[in-house]
C-alpha atoms as a printed R data frame, in Angstrom:
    type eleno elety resid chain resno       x      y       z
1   ATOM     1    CA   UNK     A     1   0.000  0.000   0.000
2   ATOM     2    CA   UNK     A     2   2.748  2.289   1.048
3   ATOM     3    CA   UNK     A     3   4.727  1.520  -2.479
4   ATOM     4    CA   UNK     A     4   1.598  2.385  -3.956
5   ATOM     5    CA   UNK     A     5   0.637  5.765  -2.690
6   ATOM     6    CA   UNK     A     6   4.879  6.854  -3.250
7   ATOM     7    CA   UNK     A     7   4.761  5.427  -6.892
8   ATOM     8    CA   UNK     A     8   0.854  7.702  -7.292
9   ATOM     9    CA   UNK     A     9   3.472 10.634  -5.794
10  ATOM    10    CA   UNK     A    10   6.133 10.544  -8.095
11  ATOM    11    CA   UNK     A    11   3.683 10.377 -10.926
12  ATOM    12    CA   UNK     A    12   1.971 13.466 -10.104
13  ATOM    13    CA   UNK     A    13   5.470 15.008  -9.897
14  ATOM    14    CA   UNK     A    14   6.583 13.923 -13.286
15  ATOM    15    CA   UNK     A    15   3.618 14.788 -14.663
16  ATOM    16    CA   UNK     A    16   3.320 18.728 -13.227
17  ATOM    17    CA   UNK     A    17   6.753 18.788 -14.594
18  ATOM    18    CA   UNK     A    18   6.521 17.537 -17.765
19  ATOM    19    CA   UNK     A    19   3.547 20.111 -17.961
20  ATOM    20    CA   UNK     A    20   5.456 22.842 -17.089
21  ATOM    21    CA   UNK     A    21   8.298 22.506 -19.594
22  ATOM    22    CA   UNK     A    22   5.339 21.779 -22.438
23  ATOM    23    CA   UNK     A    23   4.327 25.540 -20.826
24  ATOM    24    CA   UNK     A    24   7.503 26.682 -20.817
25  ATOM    25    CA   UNK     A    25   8.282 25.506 -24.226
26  ATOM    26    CA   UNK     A    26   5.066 27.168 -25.969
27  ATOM    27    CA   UNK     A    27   5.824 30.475 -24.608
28  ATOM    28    CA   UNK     A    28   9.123 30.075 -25.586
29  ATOM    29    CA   UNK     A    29   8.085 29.269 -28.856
30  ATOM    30    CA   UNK     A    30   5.625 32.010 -29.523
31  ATOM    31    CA   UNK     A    31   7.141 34.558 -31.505
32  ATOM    32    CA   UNK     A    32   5.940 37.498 -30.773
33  ATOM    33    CA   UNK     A    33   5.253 40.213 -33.926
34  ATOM    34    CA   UNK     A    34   5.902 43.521 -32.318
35  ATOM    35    CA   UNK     A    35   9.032 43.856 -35.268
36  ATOM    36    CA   UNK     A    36   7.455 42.182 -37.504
37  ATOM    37    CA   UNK     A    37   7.252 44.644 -40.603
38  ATOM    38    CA   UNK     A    38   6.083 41.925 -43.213
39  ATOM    39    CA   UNK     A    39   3.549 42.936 -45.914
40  ATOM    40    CA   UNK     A    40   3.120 46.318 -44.327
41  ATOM    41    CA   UNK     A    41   3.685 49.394 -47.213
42  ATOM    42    CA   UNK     A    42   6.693 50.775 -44.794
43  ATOM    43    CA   UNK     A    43   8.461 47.807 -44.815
44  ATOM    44    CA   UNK     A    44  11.064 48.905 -47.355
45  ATOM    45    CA   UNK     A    45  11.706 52.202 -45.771
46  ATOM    46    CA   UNK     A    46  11.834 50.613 -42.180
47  ATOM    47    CA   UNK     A    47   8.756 52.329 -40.901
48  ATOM    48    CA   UNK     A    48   9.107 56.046 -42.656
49  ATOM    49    CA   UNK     A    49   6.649 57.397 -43.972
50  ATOM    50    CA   UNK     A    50   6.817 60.995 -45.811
51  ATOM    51    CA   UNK     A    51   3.309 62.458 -45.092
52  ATOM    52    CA   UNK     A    52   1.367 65.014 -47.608
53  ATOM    53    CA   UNK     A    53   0.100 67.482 -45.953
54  ATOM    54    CA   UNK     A    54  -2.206 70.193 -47.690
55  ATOM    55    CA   UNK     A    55  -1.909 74.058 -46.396
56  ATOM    56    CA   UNK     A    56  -3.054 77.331 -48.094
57  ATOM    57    CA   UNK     A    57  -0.022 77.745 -49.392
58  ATOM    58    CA   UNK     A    58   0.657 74.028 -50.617
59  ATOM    59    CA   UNK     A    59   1.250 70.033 -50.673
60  ATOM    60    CA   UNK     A    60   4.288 70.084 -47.995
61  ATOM    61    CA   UNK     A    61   5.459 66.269 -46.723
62  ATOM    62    CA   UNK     A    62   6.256 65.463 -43.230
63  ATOM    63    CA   UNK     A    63   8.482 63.067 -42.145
64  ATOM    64    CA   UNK     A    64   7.266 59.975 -39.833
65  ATOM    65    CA   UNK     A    65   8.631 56.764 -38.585
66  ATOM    66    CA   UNK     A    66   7.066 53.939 -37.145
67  ATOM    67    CA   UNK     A    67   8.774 51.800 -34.062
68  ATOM    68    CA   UNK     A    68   6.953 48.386 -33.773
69  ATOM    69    CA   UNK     A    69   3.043 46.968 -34.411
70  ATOM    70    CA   UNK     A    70   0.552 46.964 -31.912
71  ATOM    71    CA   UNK     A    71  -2.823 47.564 -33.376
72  ATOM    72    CA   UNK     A    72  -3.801 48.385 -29.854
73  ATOM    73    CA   UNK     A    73  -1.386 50.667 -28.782
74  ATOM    74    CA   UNK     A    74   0.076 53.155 -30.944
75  ATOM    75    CA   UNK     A    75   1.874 56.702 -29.420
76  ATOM    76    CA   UNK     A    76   1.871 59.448 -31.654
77  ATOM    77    CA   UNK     A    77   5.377 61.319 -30.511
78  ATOM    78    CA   UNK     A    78   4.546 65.575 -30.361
79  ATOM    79    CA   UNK     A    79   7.970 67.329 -30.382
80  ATOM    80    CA   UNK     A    80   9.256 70.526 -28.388
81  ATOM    81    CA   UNK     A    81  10.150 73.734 -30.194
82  ATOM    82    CA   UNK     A    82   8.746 75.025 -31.886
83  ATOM    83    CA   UNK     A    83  11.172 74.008 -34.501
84  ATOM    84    CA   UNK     A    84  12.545 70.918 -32.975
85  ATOM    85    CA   UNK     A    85  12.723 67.256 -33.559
86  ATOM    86    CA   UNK     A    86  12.027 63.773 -33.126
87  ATOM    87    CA   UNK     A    87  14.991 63.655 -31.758
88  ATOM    88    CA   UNK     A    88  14.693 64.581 -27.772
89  ATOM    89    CA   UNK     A    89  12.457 60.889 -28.081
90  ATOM    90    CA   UNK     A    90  15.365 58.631 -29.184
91  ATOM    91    CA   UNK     A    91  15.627 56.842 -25.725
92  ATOM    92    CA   UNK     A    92  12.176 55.569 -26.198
93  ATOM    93    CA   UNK     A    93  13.587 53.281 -27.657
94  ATOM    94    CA   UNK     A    94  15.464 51.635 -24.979
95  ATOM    95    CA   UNK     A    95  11.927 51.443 -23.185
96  ATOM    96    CA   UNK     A    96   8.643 51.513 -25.427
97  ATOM    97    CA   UNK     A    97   9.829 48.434 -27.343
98  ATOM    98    CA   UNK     A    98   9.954 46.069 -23.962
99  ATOM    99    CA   UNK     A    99   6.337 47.069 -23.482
100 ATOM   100    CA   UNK     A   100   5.605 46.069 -27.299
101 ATOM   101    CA   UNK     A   101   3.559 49.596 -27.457
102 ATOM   102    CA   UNK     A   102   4.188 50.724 -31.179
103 ATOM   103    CA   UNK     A   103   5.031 54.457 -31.253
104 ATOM   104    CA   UNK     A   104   5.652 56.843 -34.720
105 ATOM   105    CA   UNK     A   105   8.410 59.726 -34.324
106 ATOM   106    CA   UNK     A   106   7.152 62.649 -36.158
107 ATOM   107    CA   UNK     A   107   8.674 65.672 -37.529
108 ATOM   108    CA   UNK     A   108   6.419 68.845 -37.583
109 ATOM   109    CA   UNK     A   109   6.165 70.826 -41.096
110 ATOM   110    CA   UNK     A   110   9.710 73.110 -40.744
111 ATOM   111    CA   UNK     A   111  11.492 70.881 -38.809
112 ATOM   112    CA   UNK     A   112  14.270 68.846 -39.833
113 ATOM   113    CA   UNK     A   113  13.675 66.091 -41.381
114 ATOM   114    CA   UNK     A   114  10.112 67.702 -43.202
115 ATOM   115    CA   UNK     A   115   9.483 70.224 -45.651
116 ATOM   116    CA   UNK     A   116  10.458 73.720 -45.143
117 ATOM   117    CA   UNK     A   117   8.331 76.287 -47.022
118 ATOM   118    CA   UNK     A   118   9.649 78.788 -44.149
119 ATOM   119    CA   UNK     A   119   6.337 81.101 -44.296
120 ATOM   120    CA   UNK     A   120   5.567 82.262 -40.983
121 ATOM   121    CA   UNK     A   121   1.514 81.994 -42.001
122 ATOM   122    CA   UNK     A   122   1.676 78.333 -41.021
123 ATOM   123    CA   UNK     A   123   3.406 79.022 -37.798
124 ATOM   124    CA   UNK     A   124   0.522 79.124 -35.956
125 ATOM   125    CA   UNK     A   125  -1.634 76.405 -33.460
126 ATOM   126    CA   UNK     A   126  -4.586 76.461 -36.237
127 ATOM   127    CA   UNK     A   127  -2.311 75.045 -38.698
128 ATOM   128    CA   UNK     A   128  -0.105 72.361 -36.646
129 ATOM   129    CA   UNK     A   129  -3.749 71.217 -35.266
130 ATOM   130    CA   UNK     A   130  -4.988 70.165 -38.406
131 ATOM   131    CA   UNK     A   131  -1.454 69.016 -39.844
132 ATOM   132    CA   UNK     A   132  -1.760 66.610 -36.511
133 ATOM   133    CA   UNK     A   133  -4.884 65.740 -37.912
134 ATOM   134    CA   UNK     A   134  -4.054 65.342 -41.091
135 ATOM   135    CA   UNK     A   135  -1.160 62.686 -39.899
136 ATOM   136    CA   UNK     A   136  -3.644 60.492 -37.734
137 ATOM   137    CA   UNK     A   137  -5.448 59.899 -40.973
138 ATOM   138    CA   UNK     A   138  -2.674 59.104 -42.976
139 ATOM   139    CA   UNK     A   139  -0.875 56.225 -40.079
140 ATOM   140    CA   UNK     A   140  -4.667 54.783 -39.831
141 ATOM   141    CA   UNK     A   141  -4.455 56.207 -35.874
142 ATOM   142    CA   UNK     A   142  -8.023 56.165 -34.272
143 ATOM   143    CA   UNK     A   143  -9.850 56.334 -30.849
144 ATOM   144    CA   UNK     A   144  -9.511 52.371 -30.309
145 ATOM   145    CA   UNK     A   145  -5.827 52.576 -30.443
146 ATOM   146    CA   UNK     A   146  -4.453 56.407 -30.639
147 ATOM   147    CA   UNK     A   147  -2.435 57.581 -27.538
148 ATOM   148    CA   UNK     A   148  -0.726 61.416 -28.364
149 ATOM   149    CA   UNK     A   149   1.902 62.372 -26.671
150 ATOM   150    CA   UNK     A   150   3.415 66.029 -26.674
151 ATOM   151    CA   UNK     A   151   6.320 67.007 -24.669
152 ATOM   152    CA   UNK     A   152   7.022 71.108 -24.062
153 ATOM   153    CA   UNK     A   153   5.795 73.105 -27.152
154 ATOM   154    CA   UNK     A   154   4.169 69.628 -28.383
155 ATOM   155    CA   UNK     A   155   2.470 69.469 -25.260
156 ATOM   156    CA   UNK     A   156   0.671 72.703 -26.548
157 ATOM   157    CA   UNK     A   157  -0.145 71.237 -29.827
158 ATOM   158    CA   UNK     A   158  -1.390 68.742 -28.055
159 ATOM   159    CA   UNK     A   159  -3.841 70.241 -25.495
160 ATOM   160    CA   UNK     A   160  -5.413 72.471 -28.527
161 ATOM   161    CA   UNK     A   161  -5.410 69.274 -30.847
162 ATOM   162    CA   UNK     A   162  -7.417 67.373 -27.972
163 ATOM   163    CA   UNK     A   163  -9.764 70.007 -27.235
164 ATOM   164    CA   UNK     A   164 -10.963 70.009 -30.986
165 ATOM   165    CA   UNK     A   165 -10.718 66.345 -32.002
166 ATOM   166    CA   UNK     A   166 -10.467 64.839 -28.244
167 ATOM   167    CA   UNK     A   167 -13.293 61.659 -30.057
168 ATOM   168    CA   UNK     A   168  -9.963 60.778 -32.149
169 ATOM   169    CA   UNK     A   169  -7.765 59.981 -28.802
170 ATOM   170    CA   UNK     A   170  -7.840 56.966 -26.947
171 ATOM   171    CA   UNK     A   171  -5.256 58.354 -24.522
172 ATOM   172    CA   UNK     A   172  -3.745 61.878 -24.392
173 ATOM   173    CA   UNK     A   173  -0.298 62.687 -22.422
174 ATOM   174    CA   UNK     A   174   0.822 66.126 -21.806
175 ATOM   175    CA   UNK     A   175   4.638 65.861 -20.858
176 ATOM   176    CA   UNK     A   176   6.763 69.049 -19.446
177 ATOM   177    CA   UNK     A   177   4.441 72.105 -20.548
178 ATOM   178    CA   UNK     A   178   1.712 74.130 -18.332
179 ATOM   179    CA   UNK     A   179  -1.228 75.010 -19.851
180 ATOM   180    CA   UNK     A   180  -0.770 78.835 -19.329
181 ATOM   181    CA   UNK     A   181   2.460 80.440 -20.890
182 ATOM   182    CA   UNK     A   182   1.465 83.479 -18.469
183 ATOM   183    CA   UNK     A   183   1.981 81.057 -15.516
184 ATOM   184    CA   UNK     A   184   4.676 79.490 -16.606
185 ATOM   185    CA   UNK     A   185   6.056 83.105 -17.615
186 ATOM   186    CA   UNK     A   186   6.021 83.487 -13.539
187 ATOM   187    CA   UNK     A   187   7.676 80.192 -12.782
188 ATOM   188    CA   UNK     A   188  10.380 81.708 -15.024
189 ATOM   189    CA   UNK     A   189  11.398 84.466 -12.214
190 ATOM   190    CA   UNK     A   190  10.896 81.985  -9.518
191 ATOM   191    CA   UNK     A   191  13.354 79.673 -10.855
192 ATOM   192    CA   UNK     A   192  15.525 82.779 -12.166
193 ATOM   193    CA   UNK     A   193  15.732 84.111  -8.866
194 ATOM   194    CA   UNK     A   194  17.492 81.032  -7.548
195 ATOM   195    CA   UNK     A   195  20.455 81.711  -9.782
196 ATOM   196    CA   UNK     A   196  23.711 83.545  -8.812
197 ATOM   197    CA   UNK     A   197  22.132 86.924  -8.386
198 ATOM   198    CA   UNK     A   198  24.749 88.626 -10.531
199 ATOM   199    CA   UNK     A   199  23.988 85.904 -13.706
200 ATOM   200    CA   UNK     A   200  19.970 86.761 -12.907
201 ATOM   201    CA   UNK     A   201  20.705 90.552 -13.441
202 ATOM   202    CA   UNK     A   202  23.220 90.075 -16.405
203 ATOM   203    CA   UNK     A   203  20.358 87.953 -17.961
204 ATOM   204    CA   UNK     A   204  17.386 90.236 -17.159
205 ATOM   205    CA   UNK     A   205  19.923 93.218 -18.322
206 ATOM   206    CA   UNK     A   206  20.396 91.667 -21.998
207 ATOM   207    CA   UNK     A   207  16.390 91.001 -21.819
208 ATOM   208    CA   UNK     A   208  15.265 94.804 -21.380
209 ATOM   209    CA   UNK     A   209  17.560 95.934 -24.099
210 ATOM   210    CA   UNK     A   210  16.556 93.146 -26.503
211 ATOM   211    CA   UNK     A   211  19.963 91.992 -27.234
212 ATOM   212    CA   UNK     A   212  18.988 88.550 -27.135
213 ATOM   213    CA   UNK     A   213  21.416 87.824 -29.442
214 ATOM   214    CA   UNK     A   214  24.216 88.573 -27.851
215 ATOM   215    CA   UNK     A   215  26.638 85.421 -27.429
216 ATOM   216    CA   UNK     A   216  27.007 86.288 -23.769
217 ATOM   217    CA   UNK     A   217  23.164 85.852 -23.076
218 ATOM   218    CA   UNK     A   218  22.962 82.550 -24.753
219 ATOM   219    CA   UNK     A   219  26.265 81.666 -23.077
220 ATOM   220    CA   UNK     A   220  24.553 82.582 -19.877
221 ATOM   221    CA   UNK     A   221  20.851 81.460 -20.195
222 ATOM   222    CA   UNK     A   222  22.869 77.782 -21.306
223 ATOM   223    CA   UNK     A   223  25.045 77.254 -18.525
224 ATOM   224    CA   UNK     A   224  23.048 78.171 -15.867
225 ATOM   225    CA   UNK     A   225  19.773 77.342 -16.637
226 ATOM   226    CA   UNK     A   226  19.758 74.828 -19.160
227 ATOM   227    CA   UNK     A   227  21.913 72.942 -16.562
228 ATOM   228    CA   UNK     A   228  19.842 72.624 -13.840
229 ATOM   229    CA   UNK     A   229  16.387 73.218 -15.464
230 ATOM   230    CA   UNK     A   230  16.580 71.805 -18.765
231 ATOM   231    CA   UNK     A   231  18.487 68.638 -18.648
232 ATOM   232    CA   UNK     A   232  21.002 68.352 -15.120
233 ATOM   233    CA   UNK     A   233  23.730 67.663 -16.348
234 ATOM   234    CA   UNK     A   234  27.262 69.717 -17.772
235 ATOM   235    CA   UNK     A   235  26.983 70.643 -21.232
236 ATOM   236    CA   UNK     A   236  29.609 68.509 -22.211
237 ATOM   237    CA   UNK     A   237  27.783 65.064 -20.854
238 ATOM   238    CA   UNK     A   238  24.760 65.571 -22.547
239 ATOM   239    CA   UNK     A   239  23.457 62.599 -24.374
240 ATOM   240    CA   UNK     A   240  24.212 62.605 -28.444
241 ATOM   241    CA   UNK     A   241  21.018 62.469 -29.043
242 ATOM   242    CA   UNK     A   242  19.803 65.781 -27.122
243 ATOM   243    CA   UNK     A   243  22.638 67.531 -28.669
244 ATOM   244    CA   UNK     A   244  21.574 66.593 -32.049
245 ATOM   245    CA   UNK     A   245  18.156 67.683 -31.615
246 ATOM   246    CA   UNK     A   246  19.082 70.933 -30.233
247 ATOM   247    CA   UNK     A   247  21.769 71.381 -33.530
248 ATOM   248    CA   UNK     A   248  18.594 70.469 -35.651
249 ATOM   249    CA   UNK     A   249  16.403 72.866 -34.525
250 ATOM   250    CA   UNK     A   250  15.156 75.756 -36.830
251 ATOM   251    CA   UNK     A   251  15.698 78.761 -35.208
252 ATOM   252    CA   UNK     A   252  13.328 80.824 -37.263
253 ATOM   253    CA   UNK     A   253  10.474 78.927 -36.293
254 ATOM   254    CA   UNK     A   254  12.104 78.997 -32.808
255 ATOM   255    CA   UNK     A   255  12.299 82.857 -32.336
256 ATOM   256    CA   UNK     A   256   9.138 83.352 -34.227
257 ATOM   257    CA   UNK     A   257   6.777 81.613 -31.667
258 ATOM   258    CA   UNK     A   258   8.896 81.007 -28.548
259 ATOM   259    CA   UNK     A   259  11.328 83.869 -28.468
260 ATOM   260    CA   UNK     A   260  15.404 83.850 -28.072
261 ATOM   261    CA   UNK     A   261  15.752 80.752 -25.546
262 ATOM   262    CA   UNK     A   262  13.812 78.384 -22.540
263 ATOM   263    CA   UNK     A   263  13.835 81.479 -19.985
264 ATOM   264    CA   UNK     A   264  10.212 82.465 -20.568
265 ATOM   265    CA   UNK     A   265   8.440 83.340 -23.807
266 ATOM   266    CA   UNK     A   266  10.951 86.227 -25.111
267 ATOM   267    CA   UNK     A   267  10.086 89.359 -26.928
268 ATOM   268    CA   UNK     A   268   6.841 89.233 -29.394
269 ATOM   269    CA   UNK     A   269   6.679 85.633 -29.808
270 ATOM   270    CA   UNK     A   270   3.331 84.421 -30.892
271 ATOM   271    CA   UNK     A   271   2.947 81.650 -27.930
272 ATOM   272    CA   UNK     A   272   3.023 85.056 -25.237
273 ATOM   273    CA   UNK     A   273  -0.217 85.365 -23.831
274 ATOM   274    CA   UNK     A   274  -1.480 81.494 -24.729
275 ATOM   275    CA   UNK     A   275  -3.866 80.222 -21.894
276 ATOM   276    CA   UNK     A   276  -6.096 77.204 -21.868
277 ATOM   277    CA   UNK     A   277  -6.139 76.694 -18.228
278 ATOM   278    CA   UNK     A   278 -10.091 77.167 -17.823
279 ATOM   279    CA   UNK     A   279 -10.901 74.680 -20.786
280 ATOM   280    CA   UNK     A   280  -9.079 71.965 -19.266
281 ATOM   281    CA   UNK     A   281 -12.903 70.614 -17.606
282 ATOM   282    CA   UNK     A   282 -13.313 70.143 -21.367
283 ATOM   283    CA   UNK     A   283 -11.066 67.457 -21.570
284 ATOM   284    CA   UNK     A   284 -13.205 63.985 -21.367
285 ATOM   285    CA   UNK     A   285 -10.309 61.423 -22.667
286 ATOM   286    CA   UNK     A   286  -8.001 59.820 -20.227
287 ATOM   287    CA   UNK     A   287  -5.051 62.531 -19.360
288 ATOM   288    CA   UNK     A   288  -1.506 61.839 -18.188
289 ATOM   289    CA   UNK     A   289   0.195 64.829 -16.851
290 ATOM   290    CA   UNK     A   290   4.606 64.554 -16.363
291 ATOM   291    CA   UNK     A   291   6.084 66.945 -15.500
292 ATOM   292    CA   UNK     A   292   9.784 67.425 -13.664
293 ATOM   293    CA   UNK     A   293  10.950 68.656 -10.039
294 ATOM   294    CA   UNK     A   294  13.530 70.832 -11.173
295 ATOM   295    CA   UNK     A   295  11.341 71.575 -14.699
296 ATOM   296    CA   UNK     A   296  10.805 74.884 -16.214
297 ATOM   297    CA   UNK     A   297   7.660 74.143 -15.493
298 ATOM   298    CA   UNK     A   298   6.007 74.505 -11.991
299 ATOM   299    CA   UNK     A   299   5.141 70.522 -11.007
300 ATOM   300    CA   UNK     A   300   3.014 71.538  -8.823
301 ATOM   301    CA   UNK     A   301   0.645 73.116 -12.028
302 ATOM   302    CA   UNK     A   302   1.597 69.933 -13.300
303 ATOM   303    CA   UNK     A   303  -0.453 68.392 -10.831
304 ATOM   304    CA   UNK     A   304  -3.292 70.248 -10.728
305 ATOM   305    CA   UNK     A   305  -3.758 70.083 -14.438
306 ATOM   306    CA   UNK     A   306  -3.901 66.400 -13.788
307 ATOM   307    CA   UNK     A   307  -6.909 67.533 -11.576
308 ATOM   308    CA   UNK     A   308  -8.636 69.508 -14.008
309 ATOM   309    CA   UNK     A   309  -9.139 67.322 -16.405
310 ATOM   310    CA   UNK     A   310 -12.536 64.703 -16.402
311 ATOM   311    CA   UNK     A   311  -9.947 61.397 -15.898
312 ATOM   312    CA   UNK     A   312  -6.783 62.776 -15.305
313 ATOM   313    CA   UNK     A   313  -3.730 61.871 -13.203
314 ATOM   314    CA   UNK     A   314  -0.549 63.128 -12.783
315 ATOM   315    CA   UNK     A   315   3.436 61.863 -12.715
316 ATOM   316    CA   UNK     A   316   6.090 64.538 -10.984
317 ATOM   317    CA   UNK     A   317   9.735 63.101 -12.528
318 ATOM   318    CA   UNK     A   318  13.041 63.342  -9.992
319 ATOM   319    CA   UNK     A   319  14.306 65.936 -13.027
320 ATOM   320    CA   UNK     A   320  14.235 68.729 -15.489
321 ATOM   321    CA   UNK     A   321  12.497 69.520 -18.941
322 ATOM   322    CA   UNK     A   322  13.668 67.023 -21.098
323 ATOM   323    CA   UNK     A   323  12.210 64.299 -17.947
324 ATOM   324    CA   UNK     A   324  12.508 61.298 -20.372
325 ATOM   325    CA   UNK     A   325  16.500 61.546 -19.883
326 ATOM   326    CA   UNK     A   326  16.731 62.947 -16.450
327 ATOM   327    CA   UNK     A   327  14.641 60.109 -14.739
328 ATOM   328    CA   UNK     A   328  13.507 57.419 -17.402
329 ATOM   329    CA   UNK     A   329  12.564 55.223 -14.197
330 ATOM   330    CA   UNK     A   330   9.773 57.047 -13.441
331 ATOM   331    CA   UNK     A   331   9.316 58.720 -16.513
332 ATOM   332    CA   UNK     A   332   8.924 55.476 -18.331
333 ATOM   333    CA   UNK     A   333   7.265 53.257 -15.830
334 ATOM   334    CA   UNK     A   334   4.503 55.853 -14.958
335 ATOM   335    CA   UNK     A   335   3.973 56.247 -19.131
336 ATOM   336    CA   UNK     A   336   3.877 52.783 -19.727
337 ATOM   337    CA   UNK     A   337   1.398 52.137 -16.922
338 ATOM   338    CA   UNK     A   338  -0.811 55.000 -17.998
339 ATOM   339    CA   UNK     A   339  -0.879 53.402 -21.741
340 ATOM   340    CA   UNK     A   340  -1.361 49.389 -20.265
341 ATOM   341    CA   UNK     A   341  -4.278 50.905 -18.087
342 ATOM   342    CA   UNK     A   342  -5.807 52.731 -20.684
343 ATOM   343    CA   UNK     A   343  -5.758 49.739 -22.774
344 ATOM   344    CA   UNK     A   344  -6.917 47.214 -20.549
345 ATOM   345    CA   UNK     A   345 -10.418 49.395 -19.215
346 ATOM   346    CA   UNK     A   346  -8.512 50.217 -15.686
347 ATOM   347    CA   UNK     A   347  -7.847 53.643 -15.615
């Protein structure tokens, strides 16, 4: 009897075991298609995609690239600037991929890698709304899979995109920008107050008399504020990547809408006076809101734009604008757990 019940035992054993290893092996075995580019039109051109898009003034193209296939998940990438690129977002790729969420780098119409018909009459929201728009159509993007994501000036373009097509968006993620440039104007002195008073005045001194191009201001504004409030680190460890983006960007565009540098909105740039902060309530789609501790922008607004919003919530990085560098643990984690909710009906 005893022989019995140890030989019913060691059957069981073997037999959970050879289960698991017929588990393991099937998991092991499924291949998952997250890379797979087969019979897709952007196969050839590993994921680019040049983008017509029709203005007043003409057919431009825009560039786009597509990381991965998830017909679930798919992060349209908004870029800072104006002017800028796709570039700030190359670490995404070190992350994004390990949560198989397919995401498209975009550059805006006078940036880098697209068309430049350098007329200032499409620097304005109106026309970078409906170029946004005009993209989502083209990738296929809709509100059963469409997550938008705009960091700094993209996080502009994409508040005003949202509050016009918000029934396109399945998920909408505001990283690094207030939505008040008069508040975040303010923040400007608070932070510029913390600097070696004799830098502050040098900087506000160059400001009144408009001599924003002086080398000395940008020399200034750079290694002083940039350092500590844009990404913390010396100028001479910054990631390739940032310094390539910040080489690429089109400094016409730049001045036109933003002004002479990151230290407020400077002259008679077109973003000065831009508020949304009472149509935030408008805002039905679920909202992340990142911002940085040591940001140009106040994370504590941060937060309470998170609040604002109908389904909101908010993430508060340990670092400065470009918060995708500075802290990717908690940049990336809190992103990728906002997108995975979102998906699975759990926000």
């Amino acid at each position: 009897m005893k022989s019995t019940i140890y030989f019913l035992i060691i059957s069981a054993v073997l037999l959970l075991s050879c289960q698991e290893k017929q588990q393991s092996t099937t998991k092991t075995d499924c291949k998952s298609t997250y890379f797979d580019y087969s019979n897709s039109d952007d196969q050839i051109t590993g994921g680019i995609k040049m983008i017509p898009i029709e203005t007043p003034k003409g057919t431009f193209n825009v560039w786009t690239k597509r990381v991965g296939n998830n017909p679930k998940m798919k992060v349209l990438l908004l870029h800072g600037g104006p002017g800028g690129t796709h570039e700030a977002f190359e670490n995404f790729d070190g992350y994004l991929p390990n949560a198989e969420i397919e995401y498209i780098y975009y550059d805006q119409l006078d940036s880098y890698y697209s068309d430049k018909p350098n007329d200032s009459t499409l620097w304005t929201i109106p026309h970078f709304v409906e170029e946004v728009e005009q993209v989502r159509k083209a990738l296929n993007l809709n509100k059963d899979n469409f997550y938008l994501l705009g960091q700094s000036w993209g996080g502009i373009l994409a508040m005003e995109y949202a509050l016009k097509y918000q029934d396109n968006i399945k998920g909408l993620i505001i990283s690094n920008m207030m939505a008040s440039i008069p508040e975040y104007e303010k923040y400007t002195e608070v932070l510029g107050a913390q600097l070696p008073p004799d830098v502050y005045k040098e900087i506000k001194d160059f400001e009144a008399k408009g001599d924003f191009a002086n080398p000395k201001y940008t020399e200034l504004v750079t290694n002083y504020y940039y350092t500590e409030h844009i990404l913390r680190k010396p100028l001479n460890q910054w990631p390739e990547f940032v310094s390539r983006a910040f080489n690429h960007l089109n400094p016409n565009i730049y001045i036109y809408m933003q002004g002479y540098s990151e230290f407020g909105v400077t002259g008679n740039a077109t973003l000065k006076g831009w508020d949304i902060s009472n149509r935030l309530k408008e805002l039905t789609v679920p909202t992340l809101m990142i911002g940085g501790k040591y940001d140009t922008m106040d994370p504590k607004y941060m937060e309470w734009m998170g609040t604002q919003v109908q389904q909101g919530r908010s993430l508060t990085a340990n670092a400065g604008h470009i918060s995708q560098y500075d802290d990717p643990q908690s940049y990336f984690s809190g992103l990728i757990k906002f997108i995975k909710d979102v998906d699975g009906d759990d926000f």
